[in-house]
C-alpha positions, 0 to 999 in steps of 0.5 A: 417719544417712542413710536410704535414698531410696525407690525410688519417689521416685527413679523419679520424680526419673529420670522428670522427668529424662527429661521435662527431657530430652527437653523440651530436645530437642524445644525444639532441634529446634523452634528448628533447624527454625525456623531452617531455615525463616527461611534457607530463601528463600520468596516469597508465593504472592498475588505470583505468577501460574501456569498449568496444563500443558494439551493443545490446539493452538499456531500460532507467530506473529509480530506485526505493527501493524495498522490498521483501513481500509475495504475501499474508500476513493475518493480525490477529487483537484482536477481543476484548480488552484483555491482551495477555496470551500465544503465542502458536506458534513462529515466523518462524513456519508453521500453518494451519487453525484453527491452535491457535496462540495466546491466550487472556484473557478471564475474562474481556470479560466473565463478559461484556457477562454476563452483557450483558445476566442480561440486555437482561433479564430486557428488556424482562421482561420489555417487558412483563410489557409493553404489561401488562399495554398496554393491561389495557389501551385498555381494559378500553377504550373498557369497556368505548366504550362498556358502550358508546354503552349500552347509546346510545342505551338507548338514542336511545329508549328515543328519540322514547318514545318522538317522540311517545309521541309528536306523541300522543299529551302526549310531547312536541316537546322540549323534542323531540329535547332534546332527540335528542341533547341527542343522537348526544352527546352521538354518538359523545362520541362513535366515540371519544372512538372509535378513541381512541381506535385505536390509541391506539392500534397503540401506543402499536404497536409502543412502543412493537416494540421499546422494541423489537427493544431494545432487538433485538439490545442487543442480537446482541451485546450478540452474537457478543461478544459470538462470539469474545470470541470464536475468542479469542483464535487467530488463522489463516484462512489459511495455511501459516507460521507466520511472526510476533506474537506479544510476549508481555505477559501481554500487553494490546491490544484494539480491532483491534490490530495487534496480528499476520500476516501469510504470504503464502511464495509460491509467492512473489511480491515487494513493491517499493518507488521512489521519486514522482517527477518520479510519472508520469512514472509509470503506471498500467501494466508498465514492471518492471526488479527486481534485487535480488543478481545479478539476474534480474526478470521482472515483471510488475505494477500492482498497485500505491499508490495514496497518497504521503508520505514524498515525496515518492510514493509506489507501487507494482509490480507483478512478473512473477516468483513470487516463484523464489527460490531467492526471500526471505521475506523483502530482499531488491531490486532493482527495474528498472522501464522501461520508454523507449526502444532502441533496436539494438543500440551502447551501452556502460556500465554504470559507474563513468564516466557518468554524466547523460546529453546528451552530455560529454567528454570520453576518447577513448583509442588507441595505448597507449593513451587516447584521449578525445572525445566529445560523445553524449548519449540517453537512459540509465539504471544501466547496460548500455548507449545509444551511439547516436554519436561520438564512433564507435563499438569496440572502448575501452572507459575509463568508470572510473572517469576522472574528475580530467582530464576533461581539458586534451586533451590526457593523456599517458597509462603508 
């Protein structure tokens, strides 16, 4: 027959029930949490590169290419057209003034020189003909205006002989008038000479002094060429080192040709291009941040290119530490262009993330979990970001590209 079952055994069959039970439970819950956690997306944290809300200060920018060049370059030209002979000096080289670079050939430029002397000595001797055959002229117009006198005096006495004779009943009045008309001719020949004369003077004047212009203008030419053949031999008017020579032996130069440029390397400036859709942000006096190997040097604007080339506007900048030791000849820069600044205002660093707008999705990180945060910016530059709304100083950001998660509301930081 049946017994019946202690109740001590059936406590314990119910205890192991509620074990089993509650086992089972915690066993489904491990394994929904577990598949939560596999759907949840994640990305490793080693993968990512964030940065921290701070306080300080944010100058927008805009980035222009800058090169690196003396703050005083000569550039020697061929005074005459010439082919090159020796380069005295190399590249690199320190020279003083009067110090020879270059020399040219001088042959070619000798034998215009002595064209020219064989030429300024025609024209002198042109010259003295001229004045010869002008002195004959105005020598016979004065022998025909002295002969002129001589017969107006003679026609003079004849006109009072007459007048005497009519006087005295011995003439006639016709030949008191005909001495008369005699004498008016012979006057009116007199002032003709007389006239002619004068003028002819003058055209000697004027002819002698367009010879003389003539050999005036030739020996300027002679000694402007005697002087370039003394500046054939190129060389510097400063102390300076050479940065470029041209070393083509035989090659031919025209006159104005750039042979050589010494650079004064104790002070440097920066040449910069931007694009010239940036050309109305610039201006005289502008401040400048120039960056060189890490290191940032200020400067200013001191002056702009006002032709644009290929869409791009050149200008200078002057720096304030113009013999910095990192500054080099032609090295390359970075140069910002301040156009605003924010002082004492949240800023974070610049980075992948950030799209250039006003307003953008970050991810903020906290306990583990980057969450995705709708932020507001301001200014910026290559360093740094205005924050104007939505993230709070010390708040950790991910400053990587997150475009790949751009629709993920939050992402596990494995």
């Amino acid at each position: 027959m049946d017994r019946a079952i202690p109740l001590a055994t059936q406590n314990q069959r119910t205890r192991r029930r509620w074990l089993l039970a509650a086992g089972a439970v915690a066993v489904l819950l491990a394994a929904v949490l577990a598949f939560r956690s596999v759907l949840k997306p994640g990305i490793r944290r080693s993968d990512l590169l964030t940065a921290t809300v701070e306080t300080g200060d944010v100058d927008a920018t805009l980035t222009a290419a800058g090169t690196v060049i003396p703050g005083r370059e000569a550039v020697i030209t061929s005074p005459i057209q010439s082919t090159i002979r020796r380069v005295a000096v190399a590249v690199g080289a320190r020279v003083q003034p009067g110090e020879t670079i270059l020399e040219l050939d001088k042959e070619l430029a000798n034998s215009a020189l002595a064209k020219l002397d064989d030429e300024q000595l025609r024209n002198q001797n042109k010259n003295s003909q001229l004045q010869l055959t002008l002195e004959r002229s105005l020598n016979d117009l004065r022998a025909q205006a002295q002969v002129q006198a001589v017969k107006v005096r003679s026609l003079q006495s004849a006109l009072r002989d007459e007048q005497q004779l009519f006087e005295l009943g011995g003439g006639t009045a016709e030949n008191v008038r005909q001495a008369e008309l005699n004498l008016t001719v012979a006057k009116l020949e007199a002032s003709r000479l007389e006239r002619q004369i004068q003028t002819q003077q003058r055209s000697n004047a004027a002819d002698v002094r367009e010879l003389g212009y003539t050999v005036s203008m030739q020996q300027r030419s002679i000694s402007e060429l005697a002087t370039k053949l003394r500046q054939a031999n190129i060389s510097s008017q400063q102390s300076g080192v050479v940065t470029w020579v041209n070393e083509n032996l035989g090659e031919t130069v025209q006159a104005g040709d750039a042979l050589a440029r010494v650079a004064d390397l104790r002070s440097f400036r920066v040449r910069a291009t931007v694009s010239d859709s940036y050309a109305d942000q610039l201006r005289p006096g502008g401040p400048v941040k120039v960056r060189l190997n890490g290191t940032d040097l200020p400067g200013s604007i001191s002056t702009i290119s006002p032709a644009v080339e290929k869409g791009v506007v050149t200008f200078y900048v002057t720096l304030e530490q113009a013999n910095h030791p990192v500054l080099r000849s032609n090295l390359r820069a970075d140069v910002f262009v301040v156009t605003d600044a924010q002082r004492h205002t949240l800023r974070l660093k610049n980075g992948p993330y950030y799209q250039g707008g006003r307003e953008q999705a970050v991810f903020v990180v906290n306990d583990g979990v980057a969450t995705r945060r709708t932020v507001q910016f301001g200014a910026s530059n290559f360093d740094y970001v205005q924050i104007t709304a939505g993230l709070r100083s010390g708040e950790e950001v991910i400053v990587s590209d997150m475009k790949d998660h751009a629709d993920t509301p939050e992402l596990v930081l494995r």
